[in-house]
C-alpha positions in Angstrom: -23.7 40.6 -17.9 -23.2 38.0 -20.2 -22.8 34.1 -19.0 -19.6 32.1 -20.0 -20.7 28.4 -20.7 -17.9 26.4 -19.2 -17.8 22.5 -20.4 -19.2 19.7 -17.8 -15.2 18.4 -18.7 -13.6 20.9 -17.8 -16.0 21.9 -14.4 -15.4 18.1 -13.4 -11.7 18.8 -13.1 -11.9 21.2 -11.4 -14.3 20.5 -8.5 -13.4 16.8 -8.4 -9.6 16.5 -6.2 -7.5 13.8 -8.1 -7.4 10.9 -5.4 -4.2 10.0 -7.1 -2.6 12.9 -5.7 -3.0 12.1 -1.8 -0.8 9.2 -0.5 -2.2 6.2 0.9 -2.9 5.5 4.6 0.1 3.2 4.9 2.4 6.4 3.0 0.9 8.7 5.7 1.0 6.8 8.6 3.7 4.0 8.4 7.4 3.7 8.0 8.2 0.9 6.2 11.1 -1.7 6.8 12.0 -4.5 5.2 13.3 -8.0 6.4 14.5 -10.4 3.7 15.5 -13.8 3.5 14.2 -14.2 6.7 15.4 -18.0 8.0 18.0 -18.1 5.0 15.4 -18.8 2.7 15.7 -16.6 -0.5 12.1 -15.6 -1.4 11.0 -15.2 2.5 10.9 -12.0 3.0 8.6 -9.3 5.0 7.8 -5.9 5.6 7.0 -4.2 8.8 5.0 -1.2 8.9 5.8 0.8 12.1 3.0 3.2 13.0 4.1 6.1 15.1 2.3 4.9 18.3 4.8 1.9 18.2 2.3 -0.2 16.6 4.2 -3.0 14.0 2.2 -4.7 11.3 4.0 -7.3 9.8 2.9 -8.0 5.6 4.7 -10.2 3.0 7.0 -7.9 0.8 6.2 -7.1 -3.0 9.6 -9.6 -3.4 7.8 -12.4 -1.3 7.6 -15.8 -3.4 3.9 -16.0 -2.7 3.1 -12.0 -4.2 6.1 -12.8 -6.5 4.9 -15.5 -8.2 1.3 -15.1 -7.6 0.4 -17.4 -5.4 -2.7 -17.8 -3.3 -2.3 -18.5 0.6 -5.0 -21.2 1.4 -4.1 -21.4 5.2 -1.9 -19.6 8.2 -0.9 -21.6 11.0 0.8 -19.6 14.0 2.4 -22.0 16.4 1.0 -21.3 20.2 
């Protein structure tokens, strides 16, 4: 019986899975909603990830002014 030499290339793709080709936690898990202008305030807007166990996580949307326009967040302040 003769050996085939296969490529380390070629071997890599196919034991290595393409972690590209799973969806992320928040694709698996979360439905997301969107909230915008929140306030009237163009720029202000959210998303809320709701988990199936009725758990909510509210995160700035990609069309938030601070992710928009790259801006850093140097303090959070939630009234009591």
């Amino acid at each position: 019986m003769e050996s085939q030499e296969i490529s380390n290339e070629k071997l890599k793709q196919n034991i290595e899975p393409n972690v590209y080709e799973y969806p992320t936690v928040v694709e698996r898990y979360y439905t997301k909603k969107y909230k915008t202008a929140v306030k009237g305030q163009n720029g202000n807007d959210f998303c809320i990830l709701c988990h199936s166990n009725k758990l909510c996580l509210v995160t700035l949307a990609p069309s938030h002014s601070i992710l928009r326009e790259k801006k850093e967040c140097t303090v959070c302040i939630f009234p009591s």
